[in-house]
C-alpha positions as CSV (number, residue, x, y, z in Angstrom):
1,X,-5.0,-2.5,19.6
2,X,-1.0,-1.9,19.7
3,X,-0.1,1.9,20.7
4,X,0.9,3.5,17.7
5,X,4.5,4.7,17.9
6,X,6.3,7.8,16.5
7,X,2.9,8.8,14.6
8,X,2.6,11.6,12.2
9,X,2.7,15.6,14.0
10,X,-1.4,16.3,12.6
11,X,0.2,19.9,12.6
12,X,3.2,19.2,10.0
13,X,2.3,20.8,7.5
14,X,1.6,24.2,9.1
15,X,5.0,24.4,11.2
16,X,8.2,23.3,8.9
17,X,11.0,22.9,10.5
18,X,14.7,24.4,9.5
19,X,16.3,22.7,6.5
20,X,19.3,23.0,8.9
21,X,18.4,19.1,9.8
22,X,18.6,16.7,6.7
23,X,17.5,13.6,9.0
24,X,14.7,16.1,10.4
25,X,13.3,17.7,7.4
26,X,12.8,14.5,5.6
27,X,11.1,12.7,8.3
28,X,8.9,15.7,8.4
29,X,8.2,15.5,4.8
30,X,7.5,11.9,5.4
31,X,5.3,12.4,8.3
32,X,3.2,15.4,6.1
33,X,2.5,12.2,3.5
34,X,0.9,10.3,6.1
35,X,-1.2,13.1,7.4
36,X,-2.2,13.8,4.2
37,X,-4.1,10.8,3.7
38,X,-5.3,10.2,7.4
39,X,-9.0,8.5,7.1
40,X,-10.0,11.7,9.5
41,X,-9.1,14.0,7.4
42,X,-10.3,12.7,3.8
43,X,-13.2,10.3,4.5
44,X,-15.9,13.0,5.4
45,X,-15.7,15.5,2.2
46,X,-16.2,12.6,0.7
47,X,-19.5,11.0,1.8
48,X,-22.5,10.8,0.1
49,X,-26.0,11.8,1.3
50,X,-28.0,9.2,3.4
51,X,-30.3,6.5,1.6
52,X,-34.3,6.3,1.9
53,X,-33.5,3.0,3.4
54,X,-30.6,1.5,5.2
55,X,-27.0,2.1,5.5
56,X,-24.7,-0.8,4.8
57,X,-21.0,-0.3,5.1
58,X,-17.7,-3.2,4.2
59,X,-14.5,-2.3,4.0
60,X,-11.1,-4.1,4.3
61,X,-7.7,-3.1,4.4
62,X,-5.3,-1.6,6.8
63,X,-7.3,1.8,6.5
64,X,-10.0,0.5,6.6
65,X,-11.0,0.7,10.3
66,X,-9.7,4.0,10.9
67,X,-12.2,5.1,7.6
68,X,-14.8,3.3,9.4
69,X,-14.6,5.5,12.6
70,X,-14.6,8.4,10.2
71,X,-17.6,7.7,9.0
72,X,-19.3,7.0,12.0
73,X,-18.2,10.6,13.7
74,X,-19.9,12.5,10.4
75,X,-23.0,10.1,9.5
76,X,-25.6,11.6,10.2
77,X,-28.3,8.9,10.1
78,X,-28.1,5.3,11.8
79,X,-25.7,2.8,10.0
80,X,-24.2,-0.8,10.4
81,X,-21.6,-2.6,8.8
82,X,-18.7,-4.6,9.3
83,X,-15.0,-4.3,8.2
84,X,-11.4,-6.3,8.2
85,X,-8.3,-5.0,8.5
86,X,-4.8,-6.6,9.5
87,X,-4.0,-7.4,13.0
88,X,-3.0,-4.2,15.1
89,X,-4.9,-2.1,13.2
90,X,-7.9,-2.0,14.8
91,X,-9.6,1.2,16.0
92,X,-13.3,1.2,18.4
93,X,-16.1,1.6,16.1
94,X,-19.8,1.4,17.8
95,X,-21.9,0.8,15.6
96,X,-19.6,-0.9,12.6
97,X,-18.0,-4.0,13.3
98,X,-14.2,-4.3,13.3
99,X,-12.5,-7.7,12.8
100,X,-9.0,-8.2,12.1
101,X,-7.5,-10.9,10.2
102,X,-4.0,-11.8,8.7
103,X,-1.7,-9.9,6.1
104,X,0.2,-10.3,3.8
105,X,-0.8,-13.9,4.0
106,X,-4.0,-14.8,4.4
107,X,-5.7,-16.4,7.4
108,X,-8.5,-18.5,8.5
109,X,-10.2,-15.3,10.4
110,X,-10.2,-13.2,6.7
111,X,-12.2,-16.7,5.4
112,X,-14.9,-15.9,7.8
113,X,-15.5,-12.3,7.7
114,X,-15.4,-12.2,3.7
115,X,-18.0,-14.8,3.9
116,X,-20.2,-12.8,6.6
117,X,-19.5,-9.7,4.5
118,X,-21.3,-11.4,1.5
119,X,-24.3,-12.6,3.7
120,X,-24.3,-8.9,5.3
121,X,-25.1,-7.3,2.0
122,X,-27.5,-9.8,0.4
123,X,-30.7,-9.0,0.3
124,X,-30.6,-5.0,0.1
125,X,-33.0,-3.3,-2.1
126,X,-32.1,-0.3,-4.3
127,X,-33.3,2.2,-1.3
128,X,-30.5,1.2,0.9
129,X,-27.2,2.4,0.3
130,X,-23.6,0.0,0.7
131,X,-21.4,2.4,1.6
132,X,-17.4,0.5,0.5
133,X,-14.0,1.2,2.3
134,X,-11.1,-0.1,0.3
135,X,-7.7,0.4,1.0
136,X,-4.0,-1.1,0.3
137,X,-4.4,-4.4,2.5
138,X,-7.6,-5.8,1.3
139,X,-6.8,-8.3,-1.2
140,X,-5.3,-10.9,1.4
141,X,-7.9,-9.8,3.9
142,X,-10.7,-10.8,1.9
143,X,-9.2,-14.4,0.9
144,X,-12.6,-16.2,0.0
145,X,-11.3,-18.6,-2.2
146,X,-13.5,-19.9,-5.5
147,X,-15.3,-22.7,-5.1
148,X,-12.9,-25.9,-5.8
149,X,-10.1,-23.9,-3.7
150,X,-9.1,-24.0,0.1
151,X,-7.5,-21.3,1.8
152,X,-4.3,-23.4,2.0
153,X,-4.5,-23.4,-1.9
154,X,-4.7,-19.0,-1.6
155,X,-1.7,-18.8,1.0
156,X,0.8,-21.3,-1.3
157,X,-0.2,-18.5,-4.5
158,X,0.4,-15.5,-2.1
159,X,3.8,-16.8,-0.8
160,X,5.0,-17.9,-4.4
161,X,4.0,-14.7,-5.8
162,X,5.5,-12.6,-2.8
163,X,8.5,-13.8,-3.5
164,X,8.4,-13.6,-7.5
165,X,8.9,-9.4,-7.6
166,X,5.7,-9.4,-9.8
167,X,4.2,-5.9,-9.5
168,X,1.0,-5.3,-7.2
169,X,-1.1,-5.4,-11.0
170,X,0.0,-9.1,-11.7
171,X,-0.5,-10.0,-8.5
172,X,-4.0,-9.2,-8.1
173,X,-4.8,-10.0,-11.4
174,X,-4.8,-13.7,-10.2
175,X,-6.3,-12.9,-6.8
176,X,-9.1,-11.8,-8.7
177,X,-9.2,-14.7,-10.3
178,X,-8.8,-16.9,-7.4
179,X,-11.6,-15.2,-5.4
180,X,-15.4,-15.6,-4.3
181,X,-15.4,-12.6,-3.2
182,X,-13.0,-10.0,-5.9
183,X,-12.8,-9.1,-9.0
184,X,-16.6,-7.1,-8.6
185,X,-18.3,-10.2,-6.9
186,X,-18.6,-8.4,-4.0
187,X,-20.9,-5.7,-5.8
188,X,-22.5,-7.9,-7.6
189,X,-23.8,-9.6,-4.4
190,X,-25.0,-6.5,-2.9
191,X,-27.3,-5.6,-6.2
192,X,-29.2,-4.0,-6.8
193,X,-28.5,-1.6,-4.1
194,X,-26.3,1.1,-4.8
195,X,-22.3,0.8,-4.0
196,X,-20.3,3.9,-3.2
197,X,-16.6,3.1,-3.0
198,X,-14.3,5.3,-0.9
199,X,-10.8,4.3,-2.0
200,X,-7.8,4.6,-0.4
201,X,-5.3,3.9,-3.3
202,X,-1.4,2.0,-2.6
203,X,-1.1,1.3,-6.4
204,X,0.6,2.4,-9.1
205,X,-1.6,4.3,-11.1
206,X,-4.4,4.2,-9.2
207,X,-6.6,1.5,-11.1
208,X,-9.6,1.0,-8.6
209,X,-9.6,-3.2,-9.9
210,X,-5.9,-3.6,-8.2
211,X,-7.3,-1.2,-4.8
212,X,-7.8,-4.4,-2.5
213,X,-8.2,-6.3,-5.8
214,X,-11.1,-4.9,-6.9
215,X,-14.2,-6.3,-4.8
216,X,-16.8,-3.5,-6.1
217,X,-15.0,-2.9,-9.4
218,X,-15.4,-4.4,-12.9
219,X,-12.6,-6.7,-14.0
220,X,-11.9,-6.8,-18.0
221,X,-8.9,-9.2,-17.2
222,X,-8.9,-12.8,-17.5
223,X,-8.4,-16.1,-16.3
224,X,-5.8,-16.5,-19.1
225,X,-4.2,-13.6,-17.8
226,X,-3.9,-14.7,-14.5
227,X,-2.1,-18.1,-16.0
228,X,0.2,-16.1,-17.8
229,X,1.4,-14.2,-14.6
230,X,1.9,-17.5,-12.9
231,X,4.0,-18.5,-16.1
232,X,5.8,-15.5,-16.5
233,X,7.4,-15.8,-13.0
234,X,7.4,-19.7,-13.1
235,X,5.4,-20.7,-10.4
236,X,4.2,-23.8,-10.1
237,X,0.4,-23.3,-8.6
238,X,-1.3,-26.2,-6.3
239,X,-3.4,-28.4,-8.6
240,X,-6.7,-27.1,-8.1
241,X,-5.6,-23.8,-9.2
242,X,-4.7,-24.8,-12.0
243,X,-7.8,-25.9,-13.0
244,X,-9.7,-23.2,-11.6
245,X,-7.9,-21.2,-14.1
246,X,-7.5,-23.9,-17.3
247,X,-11.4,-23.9,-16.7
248,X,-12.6,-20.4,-17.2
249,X,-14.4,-21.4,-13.9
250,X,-12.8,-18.4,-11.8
251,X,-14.0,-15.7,-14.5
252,X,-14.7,-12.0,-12.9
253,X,-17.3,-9.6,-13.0
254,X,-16.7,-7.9,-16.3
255,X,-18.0,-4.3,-17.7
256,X,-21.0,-3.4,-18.5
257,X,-22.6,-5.8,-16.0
258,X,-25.8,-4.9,-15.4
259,X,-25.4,-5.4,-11.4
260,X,-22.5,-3.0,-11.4
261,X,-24.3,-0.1,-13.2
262,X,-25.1,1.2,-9.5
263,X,-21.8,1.6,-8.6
264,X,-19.5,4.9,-7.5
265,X,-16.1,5.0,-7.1
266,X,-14.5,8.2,-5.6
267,X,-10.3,8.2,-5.2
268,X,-10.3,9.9,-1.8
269,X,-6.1,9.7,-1.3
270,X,-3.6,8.8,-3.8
271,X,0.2,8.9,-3.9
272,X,0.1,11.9,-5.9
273,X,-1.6,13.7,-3.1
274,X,0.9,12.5,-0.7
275,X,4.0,13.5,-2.5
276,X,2.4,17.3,-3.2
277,X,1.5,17.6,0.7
278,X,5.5,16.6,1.5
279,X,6.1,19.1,-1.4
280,X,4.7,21.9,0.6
281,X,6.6,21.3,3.2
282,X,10.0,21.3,1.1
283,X,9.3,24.4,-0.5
284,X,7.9,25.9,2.9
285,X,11.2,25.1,4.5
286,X,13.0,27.0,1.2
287,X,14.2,23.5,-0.2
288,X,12.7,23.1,-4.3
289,X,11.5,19.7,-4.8
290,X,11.4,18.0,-8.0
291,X,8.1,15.1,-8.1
292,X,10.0,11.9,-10.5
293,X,6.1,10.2,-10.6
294,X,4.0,8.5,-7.9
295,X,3.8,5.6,-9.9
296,X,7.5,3.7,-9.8
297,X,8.0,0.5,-10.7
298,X,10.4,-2.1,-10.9
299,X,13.1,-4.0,-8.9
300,X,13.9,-2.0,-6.0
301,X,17.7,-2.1,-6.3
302,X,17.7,-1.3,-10.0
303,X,15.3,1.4,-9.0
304,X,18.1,2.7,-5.8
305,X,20.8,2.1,-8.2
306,X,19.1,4.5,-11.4
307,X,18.1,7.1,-8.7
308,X,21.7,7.3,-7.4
309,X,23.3,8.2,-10.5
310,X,20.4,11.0,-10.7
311,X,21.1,12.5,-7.8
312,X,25.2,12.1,-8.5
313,X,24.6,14.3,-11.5
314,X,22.9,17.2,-9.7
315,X,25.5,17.0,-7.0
316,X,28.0,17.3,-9.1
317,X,26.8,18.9,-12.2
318,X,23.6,20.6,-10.5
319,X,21.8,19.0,-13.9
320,X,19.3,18.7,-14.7
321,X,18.1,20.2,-11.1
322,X,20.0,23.1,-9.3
323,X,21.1,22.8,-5.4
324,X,19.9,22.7,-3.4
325,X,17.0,20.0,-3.7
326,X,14.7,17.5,-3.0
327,X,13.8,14.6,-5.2
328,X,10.4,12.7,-4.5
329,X,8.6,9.2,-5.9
330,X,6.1,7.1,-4.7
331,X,4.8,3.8,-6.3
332,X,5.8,-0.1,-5.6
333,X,9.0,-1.3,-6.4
334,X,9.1,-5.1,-6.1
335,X,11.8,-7.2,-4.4
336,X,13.0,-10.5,-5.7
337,X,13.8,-12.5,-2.4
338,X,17.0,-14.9,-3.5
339,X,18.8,-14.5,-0.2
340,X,18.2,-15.3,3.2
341,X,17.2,-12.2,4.3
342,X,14.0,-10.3,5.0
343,X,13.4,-8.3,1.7
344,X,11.6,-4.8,2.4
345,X,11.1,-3.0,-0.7
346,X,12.0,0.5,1.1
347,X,15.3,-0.6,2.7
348,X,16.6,-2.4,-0.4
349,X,15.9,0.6,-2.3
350,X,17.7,2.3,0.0
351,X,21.2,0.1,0.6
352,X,21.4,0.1,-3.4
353,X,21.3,3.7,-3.6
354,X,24.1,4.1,-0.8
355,X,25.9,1.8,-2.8
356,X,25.8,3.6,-5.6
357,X,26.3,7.2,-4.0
358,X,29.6,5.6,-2.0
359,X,29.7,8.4,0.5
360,X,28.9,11.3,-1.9
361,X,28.7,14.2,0.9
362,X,25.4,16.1,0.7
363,X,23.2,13.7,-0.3
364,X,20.4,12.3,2.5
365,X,17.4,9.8,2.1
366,X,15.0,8.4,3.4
367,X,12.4,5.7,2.2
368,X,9.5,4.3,3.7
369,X,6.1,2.8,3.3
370,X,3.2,4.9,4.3
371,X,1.6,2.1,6.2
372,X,4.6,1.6,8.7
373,X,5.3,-1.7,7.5
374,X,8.4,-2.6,4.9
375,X,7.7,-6.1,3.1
376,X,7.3,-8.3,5.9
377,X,8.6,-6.4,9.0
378,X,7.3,-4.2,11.2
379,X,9.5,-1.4,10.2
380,X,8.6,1.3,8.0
381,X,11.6,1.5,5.8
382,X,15.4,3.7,7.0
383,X,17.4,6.5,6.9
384,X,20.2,7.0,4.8
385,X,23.5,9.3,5.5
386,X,26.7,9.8,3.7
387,X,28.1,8.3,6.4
388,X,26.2,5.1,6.2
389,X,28.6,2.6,4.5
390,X,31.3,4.1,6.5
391,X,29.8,3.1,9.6
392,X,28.6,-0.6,8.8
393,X,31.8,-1.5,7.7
394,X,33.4,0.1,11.0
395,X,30.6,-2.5,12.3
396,X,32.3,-5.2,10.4
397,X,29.6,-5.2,7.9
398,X,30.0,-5.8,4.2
399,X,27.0,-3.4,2.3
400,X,27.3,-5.2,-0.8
401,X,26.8,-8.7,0.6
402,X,24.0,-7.9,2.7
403,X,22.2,-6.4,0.0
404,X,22.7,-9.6,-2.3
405,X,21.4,-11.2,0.7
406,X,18.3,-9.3,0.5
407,X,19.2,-8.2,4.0
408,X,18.9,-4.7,4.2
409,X,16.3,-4.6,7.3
410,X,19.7,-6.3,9.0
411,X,22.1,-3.5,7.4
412,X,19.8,-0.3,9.0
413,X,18.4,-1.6,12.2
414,X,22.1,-2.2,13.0
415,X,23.0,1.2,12.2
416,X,20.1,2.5,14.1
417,X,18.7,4.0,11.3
418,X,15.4,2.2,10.9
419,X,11.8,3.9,10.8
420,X,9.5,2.5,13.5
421,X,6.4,3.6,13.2
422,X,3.7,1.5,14.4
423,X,0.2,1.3,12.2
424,X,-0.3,5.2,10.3
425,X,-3.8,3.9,10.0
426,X,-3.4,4.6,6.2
427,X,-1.3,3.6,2.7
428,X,-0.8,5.7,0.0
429,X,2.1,3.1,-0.9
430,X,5.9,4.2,-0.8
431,X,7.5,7.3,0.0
432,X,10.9,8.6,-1.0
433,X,12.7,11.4,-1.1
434,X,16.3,12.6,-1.8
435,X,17.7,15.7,-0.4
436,X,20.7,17.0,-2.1
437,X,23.0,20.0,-1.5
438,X,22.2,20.7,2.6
């Protein structure tokens, strides 16, 4: 496993540092996010009591090995199980087996373990308990395609639809579709034992069926759905995909199925808890903090832009917040990638509302994923000063190009303002926040 850099102080909430430090204080409230949602501390309130007969757990995503090791340090019975999460996010489990596997796209060692995660849970009876580990990460770990698919067929969707800016929802919405192992197939296969899912939400809103798209989770979307997506965003799907879909063939596991009635799904950390454990750290440090919703959407420049005129207004006008202040949001923005550079829904965020704050003294963000991985990079998202456009052009860098570029990774790793992380272990999605006035 990579060392984990820069991780999150497990002590931040209980010793705030001066508001004296804009670039300080918000990393802080950052870092008190992450914490908040660290499998350690919200996997073992949440377990249930042991089975008659055997413990089974799965899991997949980029928590989903730290979750594991959580629940092997509080079980208190024997257990087995296997997981996936991406490469470098591996932690030492004994007695559940880790394997990681390729994200965002998906690769040939996620094709095996989905398939060895449905043969693991066949079989059970309804005294054994399948204990679930979801979080954000799982749907291209998982990539079992339907039958009539390859995994060549999966990675040509994901890229296209990477690239789209369709939201997490519509995205999954035809990886459930696409899927052997999604869309409650997954549950289904381990009935009729019982499921308890432990989620670990990254989407808006919190909908367990987009949560790793949904493996042990009804679906009541559709096939047609899933061609409308691919419509609505133009994208023109290998040929067997098509059919797949045109068919009906790659239909989910709907409500009311009678091998999903033993299922139990528990939201164990969400956005919303994120954002109200950076809040306490705000108001502990004497800053107020206004929450603007954990579930924002949309393209993430139009998103920087709408947020810099907000926070012009209280500068100026202290409405419809006094000063000082701190504005947060969490959710998934979306980046349409037309330019030749990296995307990263944080950073572009970010550049567009430097752009639109030009300078304006006062005014201090940051934005980041809580994963530790912007889009494609392996940066967590950047710091932004009133001095920022100021420097890069003193660098001989034009701001406005770069973001039409879809270059903003380039803009802050040259200002030395990028977040570098390493794997948090967890994802509660994005993070941002906005302090005005110090």
């Amino acid at each position: 496993m990579r060392p984990t850099m820069d991780m999150p102080d497990q002590h931040t909430q209980d010793h705030p540092l001066p508001p004296a430090q804009p670039k300080v204080l918000l990393r802080h409230l950052f870092d008190a996010a992450i914490a908040s949602a660290r499998p350690a501390r919200c996997v073992p309130p949440h377990l249930p009591a042991p089975p008659l007969g055997r413990t089974v757990v799965i899991g997949a995503g980029k928590a989903s090995a730290a979750m594991a090791r959580a629940v092997e340090e509080h079980w208190p019975g024997p257990l087995s199980g296997l997981v996936v999460t991406r490469y470098g996010h591996a932690v030492p489990c004994r007695r559940i087996r880790v394997v990681e596997a390729g994200h965002p796209v998906p690769d040939a060692a996620g094709l095996d373990v989905s398939r060895r995660m449905l043969a693991l849970v066949r079989g059970l009876t309804p005294d054994d308990l399948v204990l679930c580990l979801l979080s954000g990460g799982g749907s291209a770990l998982l990539p079992l395609p339907a039958e009539g698919l390859t995994l060549a067929d999966k990675q040509a969707v994901s890229r296209a639809l990477f690239r789209s800016g369709a939201p997490i929802g519509e995205m999954n919405c035809v990886r459930r579709h696409l899927s052997a192992i999604k869309g409650g197939r997954l549950a289904a296969a381990c009935h009729p034992a019982p499921v308890v899912n432990l989620l670990i939400s990254d989407v808006p809103g919190d909908d367990p069926m987009d949560i790793a798209s949904g493996p042990t989770v009804a679906d009541p979307t559709t096939c047609a759905d899933a061609l409308a997506v691919l419509r609505r965003y133009r994208i023109d799907p290998p040929p067997a995909v098509l059919h797949l879909l045109e068919s009906g063939r790659g239909e989910t596991v709907k409500p009311g199925d009678p091998r999903l009635a033993g299922v139990e799904t528990c939201l164990i950390a969400t956005p919303r808890m994120a954002l109200e454990a950076a809040a306490q750290v705000a108001r502990a440090a004497g800053i107020p903090v206004h929450i603007l919703g954990d579930a924002v959407e949309g393209e993430a420049r139009e998103v920087g832009r709408a947020m810099g005129e907000l926070a012009l207004q209280v500068a100026r006008h202290s409405r419809p917040h006094t000063l000082p202040c701190v504005l947060l949001s969490g959710g998934e923005t979306t980046v349409t990638v037309r330019g030749s550079g990296r995307g990263g829904r944080n950073v572009e965020f970010l550049l567009a509302l430097g752009l639109a704050l030009d300078g304006a003294p006062g005014i201090h963000a940051l934005a980041a994923d809580t994963d530790g991985v912007d889009g494609l990079e392996e940066v967590a998202g950047a710091h932004l000063r009133p001095d920022s456009l100021a420097r890069a052009r003193a660098l001989g860098l034009d701001p406005v190009r770069m973001l039409d570029d879809n270059d903003a990774h380039g803009f802050f790793g040259a200002l030395g303002d990028a977040i570098v992380t390493g794997p948090t272990l967890t994802n509660v999605n994005d993070f941002r926040a906005i302090l005005i006035g110090l």
